[in-house]
N, C-alpha and C positions, 0 to 999 in steps of 0.2 A: 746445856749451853743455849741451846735453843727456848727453853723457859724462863731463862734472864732477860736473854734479847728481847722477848715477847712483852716482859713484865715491863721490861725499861723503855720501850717503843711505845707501852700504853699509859705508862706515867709522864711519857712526854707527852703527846698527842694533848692530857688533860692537865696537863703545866698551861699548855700553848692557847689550849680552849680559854683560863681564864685572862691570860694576860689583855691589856687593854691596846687597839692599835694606834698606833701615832702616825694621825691625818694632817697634813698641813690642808688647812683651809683658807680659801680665799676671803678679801672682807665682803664681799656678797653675801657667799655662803653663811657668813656669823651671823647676816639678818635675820638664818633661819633660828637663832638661838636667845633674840630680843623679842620682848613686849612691854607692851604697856601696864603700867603697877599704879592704879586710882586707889587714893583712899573716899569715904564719905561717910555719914552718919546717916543710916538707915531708921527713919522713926516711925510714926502711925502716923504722921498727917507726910509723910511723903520723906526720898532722900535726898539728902543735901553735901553736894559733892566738895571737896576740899583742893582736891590739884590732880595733877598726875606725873609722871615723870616714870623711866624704864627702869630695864631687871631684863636678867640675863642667867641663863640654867646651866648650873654647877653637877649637874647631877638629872637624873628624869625626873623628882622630882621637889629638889632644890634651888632654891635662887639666890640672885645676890641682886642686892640695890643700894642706894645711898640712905640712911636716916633720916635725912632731911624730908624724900618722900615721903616716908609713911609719920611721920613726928607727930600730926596732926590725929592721925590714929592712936597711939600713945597717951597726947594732949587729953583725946575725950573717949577715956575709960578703956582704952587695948581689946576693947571687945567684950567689955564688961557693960548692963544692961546702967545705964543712966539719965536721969531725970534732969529736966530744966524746965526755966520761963522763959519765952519769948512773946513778949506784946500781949501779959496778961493771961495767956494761955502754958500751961504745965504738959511737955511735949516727955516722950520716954524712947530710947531708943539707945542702938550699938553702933561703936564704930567698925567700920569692914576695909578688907585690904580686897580688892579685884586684880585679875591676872587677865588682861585680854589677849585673846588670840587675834581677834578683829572684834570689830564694834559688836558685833551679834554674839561672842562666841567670848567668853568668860568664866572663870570659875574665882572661888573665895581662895584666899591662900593667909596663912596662918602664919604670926611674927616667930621665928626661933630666939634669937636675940637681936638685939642693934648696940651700938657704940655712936654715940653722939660726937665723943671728941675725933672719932677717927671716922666717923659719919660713914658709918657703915650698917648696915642691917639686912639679917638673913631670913630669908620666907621659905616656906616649907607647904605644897601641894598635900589635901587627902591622899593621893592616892600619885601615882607616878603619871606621865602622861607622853600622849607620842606626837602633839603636837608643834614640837619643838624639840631642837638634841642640843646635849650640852655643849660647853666651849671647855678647851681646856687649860691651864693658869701656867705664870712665867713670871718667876720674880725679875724687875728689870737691875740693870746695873747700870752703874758710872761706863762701861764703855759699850752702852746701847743710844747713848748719846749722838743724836743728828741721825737717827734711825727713823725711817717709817712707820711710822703709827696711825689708826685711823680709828676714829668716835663712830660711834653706831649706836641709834636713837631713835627715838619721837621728838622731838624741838616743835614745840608749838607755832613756833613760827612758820615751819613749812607749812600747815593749813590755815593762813591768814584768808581770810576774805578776800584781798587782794588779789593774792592767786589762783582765788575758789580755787581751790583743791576740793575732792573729793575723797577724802580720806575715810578711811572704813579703818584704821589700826590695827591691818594685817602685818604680814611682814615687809611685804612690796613697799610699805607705805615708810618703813624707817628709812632713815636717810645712811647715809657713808661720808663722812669728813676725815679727808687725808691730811697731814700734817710729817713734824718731826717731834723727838722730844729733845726738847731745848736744854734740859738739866734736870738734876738730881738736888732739890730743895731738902734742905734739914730746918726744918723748926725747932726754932729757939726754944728753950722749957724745955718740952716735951720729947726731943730729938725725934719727932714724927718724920719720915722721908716722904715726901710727895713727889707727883710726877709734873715736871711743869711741860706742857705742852703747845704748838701753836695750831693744832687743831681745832676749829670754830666750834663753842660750845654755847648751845644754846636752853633757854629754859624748856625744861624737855628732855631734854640731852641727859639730866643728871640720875644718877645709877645705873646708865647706858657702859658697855665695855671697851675700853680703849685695846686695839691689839694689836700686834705688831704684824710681820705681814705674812708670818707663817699659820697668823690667826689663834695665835696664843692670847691669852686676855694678859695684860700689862697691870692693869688699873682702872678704874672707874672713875667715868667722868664727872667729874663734881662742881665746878665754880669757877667762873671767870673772873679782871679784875679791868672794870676800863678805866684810861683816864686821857683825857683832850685826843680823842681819836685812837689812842693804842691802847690794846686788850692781853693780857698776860692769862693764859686758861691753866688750871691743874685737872689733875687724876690722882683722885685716891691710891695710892702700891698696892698692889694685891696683895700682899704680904699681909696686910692688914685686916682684909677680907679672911685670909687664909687662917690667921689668928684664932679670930672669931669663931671661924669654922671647927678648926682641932676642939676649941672650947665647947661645942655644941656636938662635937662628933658626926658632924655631916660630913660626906665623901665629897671629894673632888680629885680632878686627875690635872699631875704634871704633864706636860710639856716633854718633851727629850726623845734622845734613842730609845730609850725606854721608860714607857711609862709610868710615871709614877702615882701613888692611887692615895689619898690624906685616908686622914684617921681610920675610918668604919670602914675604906675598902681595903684598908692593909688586912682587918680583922676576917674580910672573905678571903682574903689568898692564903691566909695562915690557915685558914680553917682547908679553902681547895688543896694545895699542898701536902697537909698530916690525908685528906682522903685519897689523895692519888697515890703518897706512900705505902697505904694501907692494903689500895685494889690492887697496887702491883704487888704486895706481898703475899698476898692470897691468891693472885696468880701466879 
């Protein structure tokens, strides 16, 4: 009796090791899980930078951002070695995606896929990294409607000249816009659901994570729309990010009582699970 209990007390112990814990986190906190995502074209007479706009870690060493960031990467050759003319001269070079932590502090990060129409696009670090912890995902619904939501970014605007800002593109330096979401948008065609929200979004802002206030990611903030003074902003549905993801088999974790873990971390629990059956059986 007592080598049941034993066996079954240490199959739980490593059930419990790998379950994932469910943190509600503040929008503060999410800052520690945004950066800044530049593309440019690194050649032999010098780089030539394209934009920048954020990204947000699905994983240690996963991201998510909008398409629209990196497109320009895409545009000129994905990272493939290519040739041009400019003013007479025959210039050679790649395009790169950068992951900043702050201005000094960078690495390259690698396209997995993107979706144009649903303007989403997934990056993928060498190596995992501990400069940053992931965020966890939350498909929104029709009755999360007039709920708290808050944009978390780089927006260019906040380091205007005007303000001299002294920006270094750490984390301290993104900003936090509180909002509500106004509704649940269906596009015509494509029955696409977007998140319409009154969160201020700015250039900068976009593949930045919208979340609600438990600090689940909601959506990604994508595009505003003004006209004579009033601005209507969306977010991408996670859902769509989430898509993508199953597709690529990158991990990401639900939201909830219990965590839920996408594609490639269900593949650890199945695997943790048959070995914790296995050590209590052999004990």
């Amino acid at each position: 009796m007592k080598q049941k209990v034993w066996s079954l007390a240490l199959a739980l112990v490593l059930l419990l090791s790998l379950a994932l814990p469910v943190v509600a986190v503040t929008a503060n906190d999410a800052r520690n899980s945004v950066v800044v995502v530049s593309t440019l074209l690194a050649t032999d007479a010098g780089n030539v930078g394209f934009g920048h706009g954020s990204g947000f870690f699905v994983s240690d060493q996963y991201l998510v951002t909008n398409h629209h960031v990196i497109e320009d990467f895409e545009q000129y050759g994905a990272g493939e070695l290519i040739t041009m003319t400019a003013d007479g001269a025959t210039l050679s070079g790649r395009a790169k995606i950068r992951v900043y932590y702050d201005s000094g502090n960078y690495e390259e990060a690698f396209l997995v896929g993107s979706d144009s129409r649903r303007d989403v696009a997934i990056l993928r670090l060498s190596g995992p990294t501990d400069q940053r912890v992931s965020l966890q995902l939350k498909i929104p619904t029709d009755d999360m409607v007039g709920s708290t939501v808050y944009a978390v970014g780089f927006p260019g605007l906040a380091d205007n000249i005007v303000a001299d800002a002294t920006s270094s593109w750490s984390k301290n330096d993104s900003t936090v816009t509180s909002g509500t979401i106004s509704r649940m948008v269906t596009q015509s065609g494509t029955g696409q659901r977007n998140v319409q929200i009154d969160c201020d979004i700015k250039h900068g802002n976009s593949g930045g994570p919208v979340i609600d206030e438990t600090g689940a990611v909601i959506g990604i903030a994508t595009w505003g729309v003004s006209n004579n003074n009033e601005s209507v902003n969306y977010a991408v549905n996670i859902e769509d990010a989430m898509m993508l993801m199953d597709q690529y088999r990158v991990p990401y974790t639900m939201a909830g009582e219990s965590a839920q873990i996408g594609f490639a971390g269900n593949l650890a629990v199945i695997i943790g699970i048959a070995a914790a059956v296995l050590i209590a059986a052999v004990v």
